[in-house]
Structure formats: C-alpha cells, structure tokens
N, C-alpha and C positions, 0 to 999 in steps of 0.2 A: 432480612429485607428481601422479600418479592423481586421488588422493584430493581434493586443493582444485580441478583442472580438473573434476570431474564437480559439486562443488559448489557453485563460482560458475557454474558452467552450466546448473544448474537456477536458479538462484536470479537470474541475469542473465533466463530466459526470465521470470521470474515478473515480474522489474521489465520488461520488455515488454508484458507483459499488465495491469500497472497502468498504464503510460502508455497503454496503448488504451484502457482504461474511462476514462478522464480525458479522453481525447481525445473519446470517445461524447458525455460529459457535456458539453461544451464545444460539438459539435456540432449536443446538443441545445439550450442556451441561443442560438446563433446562429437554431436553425431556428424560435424563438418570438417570430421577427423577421419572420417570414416570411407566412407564407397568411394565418395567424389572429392576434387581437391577444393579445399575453398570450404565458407561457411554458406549457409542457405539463407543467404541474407533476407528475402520475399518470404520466407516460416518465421524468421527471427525477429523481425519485423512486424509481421504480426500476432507474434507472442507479446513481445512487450507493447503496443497497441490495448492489447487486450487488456493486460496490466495496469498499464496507464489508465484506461476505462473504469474498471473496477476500482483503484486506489483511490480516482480524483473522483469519480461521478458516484461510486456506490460506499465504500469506508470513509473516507474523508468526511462527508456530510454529519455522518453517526457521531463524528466526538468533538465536534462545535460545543456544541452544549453541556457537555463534560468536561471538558479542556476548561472553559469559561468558568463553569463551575467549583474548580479546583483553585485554579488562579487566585491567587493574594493571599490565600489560606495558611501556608506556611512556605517559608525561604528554601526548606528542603525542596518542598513539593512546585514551588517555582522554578529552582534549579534543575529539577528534572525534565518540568516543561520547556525549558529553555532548551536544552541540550537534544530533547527528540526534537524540539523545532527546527533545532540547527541541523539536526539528523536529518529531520526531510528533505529542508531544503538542499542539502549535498545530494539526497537521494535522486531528487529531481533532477541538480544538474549534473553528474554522473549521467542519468540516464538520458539527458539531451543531449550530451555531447555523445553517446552512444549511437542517440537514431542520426544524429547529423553526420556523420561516420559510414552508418550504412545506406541512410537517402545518397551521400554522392557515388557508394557503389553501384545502388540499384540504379542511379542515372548514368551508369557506364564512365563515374571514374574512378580512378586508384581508393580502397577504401584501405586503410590498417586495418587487418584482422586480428591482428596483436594486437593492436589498441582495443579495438571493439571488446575484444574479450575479457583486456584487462580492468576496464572502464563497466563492464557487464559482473565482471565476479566482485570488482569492489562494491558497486550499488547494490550487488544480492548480501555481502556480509556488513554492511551497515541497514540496510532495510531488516536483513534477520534480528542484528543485533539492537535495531528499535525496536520491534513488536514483541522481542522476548522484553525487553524493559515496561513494554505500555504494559503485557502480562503479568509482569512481578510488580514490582513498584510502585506503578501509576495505577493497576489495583487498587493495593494496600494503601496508599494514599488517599484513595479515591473512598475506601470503605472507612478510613478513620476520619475523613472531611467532612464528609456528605451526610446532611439529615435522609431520613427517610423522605420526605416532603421534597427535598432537592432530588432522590433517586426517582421520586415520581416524572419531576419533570424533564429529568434526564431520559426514565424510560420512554416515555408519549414522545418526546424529540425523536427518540429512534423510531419508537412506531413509525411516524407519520414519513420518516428518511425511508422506511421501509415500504411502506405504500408508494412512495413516491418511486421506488427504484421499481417493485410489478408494475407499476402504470406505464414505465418507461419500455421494459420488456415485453409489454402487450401490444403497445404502439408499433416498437421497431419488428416484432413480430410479423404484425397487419402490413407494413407498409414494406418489410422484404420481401 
C-alpha cells in the first residue's frame, strides 16, 4: 500500500524531529550545569516553544484522521488509543506546569529548577515512550484496520496538513 508507506513516512520523520527538540531541551538542562550557575531559562523556554509549535500546530494535525480512522475497529486498537491519549494529555500538562515554572523565573521570581527538570525529564520519557508506541503498535494496527481506500484518505489528509504547514512557514517567513 502506497498510500500508508508515504504516510507513516512522513509522519515517522515528524516523530524524529520531536525527539530532537526533546533531546535540545534535555541538552539544554545538562548545559545549566555547566559555565554558569542556574539553568538558562530564556534557551529553555524557547526550546520547548518551539516544541510546543511543532507538536500542536505541524504533527498533531497529520493523525486526526488516522486516529478517527482506527477508532471502534478493535477493543485492542481502542485501548491503545486511549492510553496515548491519556499519554498526551500528561504530556501537555507536565510540560505546562514546566513553562509556568520558568515564566515566574524569567519574571524575576523564585523558579524550582529541580522541579523544572524533573517535570521536563518526565514529559521527555512519556512523549518518547508514545511515539515509540504510535511507531510499533498504532502501525501495525493501523496496517491490519485500514483499507487501501481508507489509506488514501488518510494520505490526501496529510498532504493537504502538509501544505497547510509550507503556507504557514512562508507567511511567517514574509512577515519576520
């Protein structure tokens, strides 16, 4: 099938390039161990920004219509989608109580950086440990559920996520 190879293959690049912002962010909490005391809150901050960006405004979009697709097909393959859902949503808040953490340091009050870090390493090994599942499982799932006719419309969904994501970076392009 064409059709589900070109669209776990974007959608595998994209879970690559969420584990590289995670790995940034990660990098940068090591590196606030280093020259200066303290973490760089103003880098770390706008790593995960960044992240935030990409997960909700450019991946997110891509598995609407995959997710949709799979759903009511089988109790297993419900149960999985349950359980990454539930995943996101910690992922999320994990990482809001993160930026809420470092907004009151960057506004000059007491941040935990113990906290930050800890609340930053747990969202990075539950965000790894979904996107290795959407990889294995929600696959395989995904290839025993789905007609070819459903992969079509699964792929053209991502096309058109992916059109919509260069129009976006052309605009914001033009207009910085």
């Amino acid at each position: 099938m064409l059709a589900s190879g070109s669209a776990w293959r974007i959608l595998e690049a994209e879970h690559d390039q969420l584990r590289r912002l995670l790995e940034a962010i990660m990098r940068n909490l090591e590196g606030g161990h280093g020259k200066q005391p303290g973490l760089d809150l103003p880098s770390l901050r706008a790593l995960i920004q960044e992240f935030q960006d990409f997960e909700t405004g450019t991946h997110r979009p891509k598995g609407v219509v995959l997710l949709e697709s799979v759903r009511g097909r089988s109790a297993d393959a419900d149960r999985l989608l349950d359980e990454i859902e539930g995943e996101s949503r910690s992922c999320e808040e994990l990482l809001s109580q993160a930026v809420v953490l470092i907004e009151k340091g960057l506004a000059g009050g007491d941040a935990d950086e113990g906290e930050i870090e800890s609340l930053l390493r747990q969202h990075r090994d539950l965000m790894v440990q979904q996107l290795d599942q959407e990889d294995t499982a929600l696959r395989s799932y995904t290839t025993q559920l789905l007609t070819s006719q459903e992969w079509s419309l699964v792929a053209s969904s991502i096309s058109g996520e992916v059109q919509k994501a260069k129009a976006r970076r052309r605009r914001d392009a033009a207009s910085g």
